[in-house]
N, C-alpha and C positions, 0 to 999 in steps of 0.2 A: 563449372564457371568459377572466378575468380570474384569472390562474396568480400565485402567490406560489411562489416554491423553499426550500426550508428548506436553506440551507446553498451556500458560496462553495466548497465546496471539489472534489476531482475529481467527485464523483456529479454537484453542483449543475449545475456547469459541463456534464455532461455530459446533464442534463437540458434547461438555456436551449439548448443550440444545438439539441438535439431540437424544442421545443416554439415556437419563439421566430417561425417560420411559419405557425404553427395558431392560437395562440392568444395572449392580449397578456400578458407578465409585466409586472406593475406594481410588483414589488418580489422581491427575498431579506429572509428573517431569517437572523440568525446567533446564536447565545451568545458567540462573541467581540467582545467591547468593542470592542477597539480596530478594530473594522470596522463599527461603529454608526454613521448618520453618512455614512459615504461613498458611493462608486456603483461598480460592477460593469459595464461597458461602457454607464454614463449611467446606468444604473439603479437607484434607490437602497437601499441596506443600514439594513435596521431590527431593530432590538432584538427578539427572539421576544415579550415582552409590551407592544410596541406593536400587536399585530394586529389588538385592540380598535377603534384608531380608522384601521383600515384596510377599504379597501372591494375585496370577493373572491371569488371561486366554490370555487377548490381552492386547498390547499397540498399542493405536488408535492414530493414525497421521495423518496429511495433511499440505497444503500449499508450499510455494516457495524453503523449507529450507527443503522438505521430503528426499533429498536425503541424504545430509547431516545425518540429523537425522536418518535414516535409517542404514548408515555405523556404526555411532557413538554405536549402539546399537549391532549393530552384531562385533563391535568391542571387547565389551563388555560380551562377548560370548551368544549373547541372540539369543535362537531359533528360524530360519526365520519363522517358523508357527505361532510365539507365537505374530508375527508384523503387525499388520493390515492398512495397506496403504489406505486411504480414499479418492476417486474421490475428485476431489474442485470441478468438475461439479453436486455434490449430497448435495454438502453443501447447507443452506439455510441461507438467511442475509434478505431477505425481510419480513416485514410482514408491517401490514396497518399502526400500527405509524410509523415504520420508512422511508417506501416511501413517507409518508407526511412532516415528519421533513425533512427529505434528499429534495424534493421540496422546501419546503420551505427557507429553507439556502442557496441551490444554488442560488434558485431566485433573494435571495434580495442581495447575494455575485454579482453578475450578472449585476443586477440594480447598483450597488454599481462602479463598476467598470466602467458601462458605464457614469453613470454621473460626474468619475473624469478623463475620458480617459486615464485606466489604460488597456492596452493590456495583455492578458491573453488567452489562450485555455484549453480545458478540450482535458487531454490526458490519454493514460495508456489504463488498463482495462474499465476507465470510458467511453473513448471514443469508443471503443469495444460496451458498452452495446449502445451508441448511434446509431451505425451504425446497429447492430444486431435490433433493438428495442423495447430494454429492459427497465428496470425501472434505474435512477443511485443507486438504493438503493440494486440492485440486488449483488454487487459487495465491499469487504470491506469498501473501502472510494471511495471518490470523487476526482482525482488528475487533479491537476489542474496549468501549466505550466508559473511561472513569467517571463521576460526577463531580468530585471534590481534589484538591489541591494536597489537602491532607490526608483522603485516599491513596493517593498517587505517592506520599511520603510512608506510607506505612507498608505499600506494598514494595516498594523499594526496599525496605529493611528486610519485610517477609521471604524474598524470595534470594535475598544474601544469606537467609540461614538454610533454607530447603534446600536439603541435600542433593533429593534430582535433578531441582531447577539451576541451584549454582554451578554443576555441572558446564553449562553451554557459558554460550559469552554475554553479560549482563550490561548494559548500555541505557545511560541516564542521560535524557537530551535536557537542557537546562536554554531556557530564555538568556540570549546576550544583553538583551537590550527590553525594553518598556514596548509594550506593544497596547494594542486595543484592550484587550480583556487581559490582561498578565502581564503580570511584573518582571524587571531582571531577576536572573539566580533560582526561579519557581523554573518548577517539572514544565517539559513541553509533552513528552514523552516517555516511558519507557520501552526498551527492546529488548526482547529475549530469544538469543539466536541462536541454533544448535550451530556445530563444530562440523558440517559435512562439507566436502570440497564442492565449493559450484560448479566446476567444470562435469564432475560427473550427477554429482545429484542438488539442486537446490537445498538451500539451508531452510529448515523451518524455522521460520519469524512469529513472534507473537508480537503485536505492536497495539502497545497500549499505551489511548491519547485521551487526555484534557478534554472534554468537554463543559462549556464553561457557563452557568445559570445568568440567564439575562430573563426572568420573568416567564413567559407565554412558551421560553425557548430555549435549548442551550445552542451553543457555539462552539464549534470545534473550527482548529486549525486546519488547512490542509496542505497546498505548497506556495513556496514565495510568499504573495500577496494576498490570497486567498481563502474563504474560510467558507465551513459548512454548516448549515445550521438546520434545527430539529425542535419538530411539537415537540415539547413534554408529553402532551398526552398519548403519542405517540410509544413514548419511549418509558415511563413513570409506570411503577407498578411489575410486579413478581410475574413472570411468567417463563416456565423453562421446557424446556425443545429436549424430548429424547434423543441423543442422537448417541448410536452401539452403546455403550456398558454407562453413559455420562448423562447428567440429566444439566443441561446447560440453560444461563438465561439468556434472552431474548428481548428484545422489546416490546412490549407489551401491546403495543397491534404494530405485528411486525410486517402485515400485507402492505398498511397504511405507508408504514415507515418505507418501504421499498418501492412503494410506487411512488411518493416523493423524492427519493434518490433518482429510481432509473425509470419509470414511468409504468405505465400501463402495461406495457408488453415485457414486464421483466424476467416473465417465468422464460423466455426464450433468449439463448445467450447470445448479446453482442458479436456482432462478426470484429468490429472496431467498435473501441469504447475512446473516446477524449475527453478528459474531463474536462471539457465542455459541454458534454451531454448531461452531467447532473442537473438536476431537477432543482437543486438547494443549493449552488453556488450562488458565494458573495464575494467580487473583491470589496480593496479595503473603504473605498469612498459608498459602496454599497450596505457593508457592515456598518456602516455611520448612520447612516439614513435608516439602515432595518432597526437601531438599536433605539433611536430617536422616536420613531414611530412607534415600537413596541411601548418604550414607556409613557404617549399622549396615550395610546388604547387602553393602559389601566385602571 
């Protein structure tokens, strides 16, 4: 069949190396401009409303944003046959380099942290594979929960001097603008990204985010408009997860912490996940109210 992929980003990517044997990709769409135009290992990147004078059998999708993208398309008057909705549970991000590079970065991230008594847990889906007992390589990146602003500024420096870690590509997201909980020019993010071509093997990501103390709770960012937010008592407090040769932390009731992310039946993996399904989303007029009412309950 003649595959279009909606989207360059980890899903996409992780859909062309799937498909890229079976069947012929003759293009990605994207919503981002500035990748209109280009090509994706020679393949070329088109505007989601050039599909029109494209020639197709499916457009192959996945990831957090599938519903979204899904409307956008039958918005578009595109026939629901023509849209092929891809499990995240079918996707593949492991192979042998990457669960070695993915070890290895966390490790010495890990080490790193413990010899400057920087507090830190692995959270997200990463935490999911921990308690499932998975590989962290099995799962896009690695997320990985800061508490402080000044944390986030010291491990930036830390990991410009370590040797293994400066190695990959080092990536400091910085607030443009004034938001809810943070200022211009403050850390939103750091990213630590090895050097592997995504065509053939996903890059290990470690992606380490701002979480931000509002009392009963902290607050993390998560996309656009959006934010996440987490007991303390949840998350507060030493506890760390054997996992092969590392002894990493965790959040401290981490069943707790998981079943408020993805609910009850978390130990069973999503066939589709939309971040919609979190448990602990807030947009931004939501965050207003949540922060409002945290501090009358004082």
């Amino acid at each position: 069949m003649k595959i279009i992929i909606f989207g360059i980003g980890i899903a996409g990517r992780a859909i062309y190396r799937q498909l890229q044997f079976e069947h012929e990709i003759v293009g990605f769409i994207e919503n981002n401009k500035n990748l209109h135009g280009t090509l994706y290992n020679n393949i070329p990147i088109y505007a989601v409303e050039e599909l029109n004078q494209l020639s197709f059998d499916k457009i192959a999708m996945s990831g957090v944003w599938i519903e979204s993208m899904e409307k956008q398309l039958l918005d578009l008057n595109i026939l629901k046959d023509k849209i092929w909705l891809i499990e995240d549970s079918s996707l593949e991000f492991s192979t042998h380099d990457r669960i070695e590079n993915t070890d290895n970065i966390v490790k010495e991230f890990a080490l790193l942290m413990q010899e400057n008594n920087i507090s830190y847990c692995i959270e997200g889906s990463s935490l999911l594979c921990l308690l499932r007992g998975q590989n962290l390589s099995d799962v896009p990146d690695v997320d990985v929960l800061i508490k402080s602003q000044n944390d986030l500024e010291k491990i930036w420096n830390l990991i410009n001097e370590n040797e293994l870690l400066k190695q990959n590509q080092l990536i400091k997201v910085i607030y443009k603008e004034d938001r809810i909980l943070t200022k211009k020019d403050e850390i939103d993010k750091i990213i630590i990204k090895s050097n592997s071509n995504p065509s053939q093997t996903e890059p290990t990501v470690l992606d380490i985010n701002l979480a931000v103390d509002i009392g009963k709770y902290y607050v993390m960012d998560y996309e656009a408009d959006y934010y996440l937010y987490f007991n303390k008592e949840f998350v507060d407090g030493k506890n760390y997860f054997d996992y092969k040769d590392m002894k990493l932390l965790i959040p401290n009731n981490a069943q707790e912490y998981v079943k408020l992310l993805y609910g009850e039946s978390w130990k069973i993996p999503a066939k589709k996940w939309s971040y919609k399904d979190y448990g602990n989303l807030l947009d931004t007029q939501q965050l207003i109210d949540f922060i409002k009412k945290n501090k009358t309950d004082e």
